[in-house]
N, C-alpha and C positions, 0 to 999 in steps of 0.2 A: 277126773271129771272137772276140778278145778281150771285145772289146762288148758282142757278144751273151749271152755266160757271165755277164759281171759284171751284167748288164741280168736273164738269167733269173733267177744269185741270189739279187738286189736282190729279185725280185718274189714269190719263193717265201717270204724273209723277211721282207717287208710281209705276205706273207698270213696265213702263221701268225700274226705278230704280231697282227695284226688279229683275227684268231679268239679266238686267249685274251685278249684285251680285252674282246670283244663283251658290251654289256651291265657292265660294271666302270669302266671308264677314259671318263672326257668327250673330246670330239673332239681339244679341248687337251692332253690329255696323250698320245693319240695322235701330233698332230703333231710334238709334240717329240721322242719317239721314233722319230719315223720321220726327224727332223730331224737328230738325232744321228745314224743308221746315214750317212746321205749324206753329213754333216762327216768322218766318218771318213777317212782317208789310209790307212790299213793296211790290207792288203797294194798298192792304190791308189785314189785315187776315184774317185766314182760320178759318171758324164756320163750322161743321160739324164730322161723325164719321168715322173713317177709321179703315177696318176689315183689315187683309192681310193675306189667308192661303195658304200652301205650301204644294201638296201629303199630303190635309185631315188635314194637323195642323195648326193649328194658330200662328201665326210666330207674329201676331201685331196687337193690337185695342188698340183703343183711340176715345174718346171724346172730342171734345176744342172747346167750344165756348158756346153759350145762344142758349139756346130754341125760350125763349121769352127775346129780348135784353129792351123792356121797363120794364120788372120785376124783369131782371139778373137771368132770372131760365136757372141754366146750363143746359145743353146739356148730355144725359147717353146714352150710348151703344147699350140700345132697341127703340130710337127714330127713329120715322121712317119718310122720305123724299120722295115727289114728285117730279121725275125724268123725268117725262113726255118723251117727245122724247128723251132724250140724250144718252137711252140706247143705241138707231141705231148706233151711234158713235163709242161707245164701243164695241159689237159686228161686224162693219165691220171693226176694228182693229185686234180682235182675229182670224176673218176670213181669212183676208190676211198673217200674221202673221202664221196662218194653211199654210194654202196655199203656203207659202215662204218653209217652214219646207221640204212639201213633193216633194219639188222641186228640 
C-alpha cells in the first residue's frame, strides 16, 4: 500500500511539473528534474517506472528501484504494477483540470 502512495505522489508531481514546463524547459532540463525528485531519500525512495509523453512522444522513462528488494532484481520499463484504485485520483485530476481549461 506504501507503494502505491508513494507511486501516486511520485506521479501527480511529474505531472504538474511537467505542465508548468510545457513549452519553457528542453527535454533536458526536465529530465533532470524529474531525475533529482527519484534521487531523493526523504521521507524514502522512490521504487518504480515513470513514462512521460508529450503530443505522442516520449519526452522520459526510467526505472529506479527493485522488483524484488529481497533478491535486488532491478526494476525494467515493462514491469508492470497494481494500481488498484489510485487510478480515480488521477483521472478526477485531468477531469477538473478539463473542466478549468473550458472555463
Amino acid at each position: 500500500m506504501k507503494l502505491i502512495i508513494r507511486f501516486s505522489a511520485l506521479i501527480f508531481t511529474v505531472f504538474f511539473l511537467s505542465n508548468n514546463c510545457h513549452g519553457q524547459k528542453s527535454a533536458d532540463d526536465i529530465s533532470s528534474k524529474i531525475d533529482s525528485l527519484i534521487q531523493t531519500t526523504n521521507p524514502r525512495g522512490f521504487n518504480g517506472v515513470i513514462l512521460i509523453t508529450q503530443k505522442g512522444k516520449k519526452i522520459y522513462s526510467k526505472a529506479h528501484g527493485y522488483a524484488d528488494f529481497e533478491k535486488k532484481i532491478p526494476l525494467s520499463l515493462n514491469d508492470k504494477f497494481r494500481i488498484q484504485s489510485n487510478s480515480k485520483q488521477i483521472t478526477a485530476v485531468l477531469i477538473l483540470k478539463r473542466l478549468k481549461k473550458e472555463t
